[in-house]
Each structure stands twice: as structure tokens, then as C-alpha cells.
C-alpha positions as CSV (number, residue, x, y, z in Angstrom):
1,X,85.7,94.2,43.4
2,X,83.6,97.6,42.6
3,X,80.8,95.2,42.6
4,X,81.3,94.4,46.1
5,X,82.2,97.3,47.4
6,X,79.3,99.3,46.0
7,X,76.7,96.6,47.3
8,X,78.3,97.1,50.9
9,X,77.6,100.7,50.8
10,X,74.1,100.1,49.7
11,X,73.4,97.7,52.4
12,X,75.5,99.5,54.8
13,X,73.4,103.2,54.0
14,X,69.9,101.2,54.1
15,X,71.0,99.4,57.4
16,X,71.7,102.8,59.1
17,X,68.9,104.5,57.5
18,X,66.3,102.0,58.8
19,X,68.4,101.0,62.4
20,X,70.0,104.1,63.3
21,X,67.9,106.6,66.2
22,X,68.8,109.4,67.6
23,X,70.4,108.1,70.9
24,X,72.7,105.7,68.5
25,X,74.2,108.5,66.0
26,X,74.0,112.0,66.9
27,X,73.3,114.9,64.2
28,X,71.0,112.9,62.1
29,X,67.7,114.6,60.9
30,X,64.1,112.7,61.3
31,X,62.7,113.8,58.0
32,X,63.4,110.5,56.0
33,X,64.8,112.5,52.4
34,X,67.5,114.4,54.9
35,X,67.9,111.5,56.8
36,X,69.1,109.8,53.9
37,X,71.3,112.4,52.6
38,X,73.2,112.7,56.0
39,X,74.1,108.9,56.2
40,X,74.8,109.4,52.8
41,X,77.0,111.9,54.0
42,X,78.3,110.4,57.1
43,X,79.4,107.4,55.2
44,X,81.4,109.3,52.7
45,X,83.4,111.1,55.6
46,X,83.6,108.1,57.3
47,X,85.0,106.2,53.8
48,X,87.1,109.2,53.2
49,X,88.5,109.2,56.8
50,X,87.7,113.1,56.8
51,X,85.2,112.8,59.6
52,X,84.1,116.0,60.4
53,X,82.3,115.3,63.8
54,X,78.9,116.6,62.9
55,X,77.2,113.4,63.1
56,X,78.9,110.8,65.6
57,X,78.2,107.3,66.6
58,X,77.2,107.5,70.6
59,X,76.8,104.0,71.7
60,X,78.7,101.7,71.8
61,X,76.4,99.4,69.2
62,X,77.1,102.4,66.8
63,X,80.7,102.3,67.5
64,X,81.5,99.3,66.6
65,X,79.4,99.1,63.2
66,X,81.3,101.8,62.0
67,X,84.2,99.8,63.4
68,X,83.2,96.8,61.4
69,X,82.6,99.8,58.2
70,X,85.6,101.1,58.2
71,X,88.6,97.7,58.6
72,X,86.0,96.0,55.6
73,X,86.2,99.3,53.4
74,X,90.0,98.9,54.5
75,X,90.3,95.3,53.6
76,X,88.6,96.1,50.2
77,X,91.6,98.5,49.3
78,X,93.9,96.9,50.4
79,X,93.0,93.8,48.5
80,X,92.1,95.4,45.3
81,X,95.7,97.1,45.5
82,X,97.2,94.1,46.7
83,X,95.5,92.8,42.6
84,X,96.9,95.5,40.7
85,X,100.6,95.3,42.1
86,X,100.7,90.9,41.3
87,X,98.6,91.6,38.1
88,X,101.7,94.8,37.3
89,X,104.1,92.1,38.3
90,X,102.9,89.5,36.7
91,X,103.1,91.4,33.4
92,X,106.5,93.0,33.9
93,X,108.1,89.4,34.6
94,X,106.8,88.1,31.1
95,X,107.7,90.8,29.1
């Protein structure tokens, strides 16, 4: 599961770092090291549903990948919860 959802991130950081301009998500830098810090950033408030409004999606493209981001990251929690409960049940009906 961690495997998974770390790879995600990855691809989902690189994908914005190299697709991402201006007119798509608003309050990112151009310098590539503090470009990559504030997607860094942006997907940790984004993850974390804090969501500060410092850098936005604009378009509607953006929009819906971090759409797409956020019910995945969702369904990854949910599922991985979803494991511990049966595998807590699981254990609790045998003993």
C-alpha cells in the first residue's frame, strides 16, 4: 500500500513539475529548485486537505487533475483502513 501510494506522489509531483505553466496553477515560481518545492508543497496541502489558497489550479485541465489526486489519495485510505479493520477482525474472531 505505502508502495503505491508513495510512487503516485512521485509521478504525480514530476507530472506537475514538468506539465504545469503559469496559466494552469497560479502561485508557482519559474526557477526549477522553487518550483519543485512549491508542488511539493501544494501537494502536501492538497493531501492534507489544508489548502491554503496560495497556489490554485485555474483551468479547468488543472482542476480536474487535482480532482483525479485527491478521490485516488481518498481511495488509497480508505482501502488501506478498510485492511486493517478485516485484518483486526479477522484476528479477534480466532482468538
Amino acid at each position: 500500500m505505502w508502495t503505491k501510494f508513495i510512487l503516485f506522489n512521485i509521478v504525480y509531483i514530476l507530472f506537475l513539475f514538468f506539465w504545469a505553466t503559469d496559466d494552469d496553477i497560479k502561485g508557482l515560481p519559474k526557477e526549477p529548485f522553487s518550483r519543485l518545492v512549491s508542488i511539493i508543497y501544494f501537494t502536501i496541502t492538497t493531501l492534507t486537505t489544508t489548502g491554503y489558497g496560495d497556489i490554485t489550479p485555474v483551468t479547468p485541465t488543472a482542476q480536474l487533475l487535482v480532482s483525479i489526486y485527491m478521490l485516488f489519495i481518498f481511495y488509497l485510505i480508505v482501502n488501506q483502513v478498510s485492511i486493517y479493520r478485516n485484518t483486526g477482525l479477522n484476528n479477534a474472531l480466532q482468538d
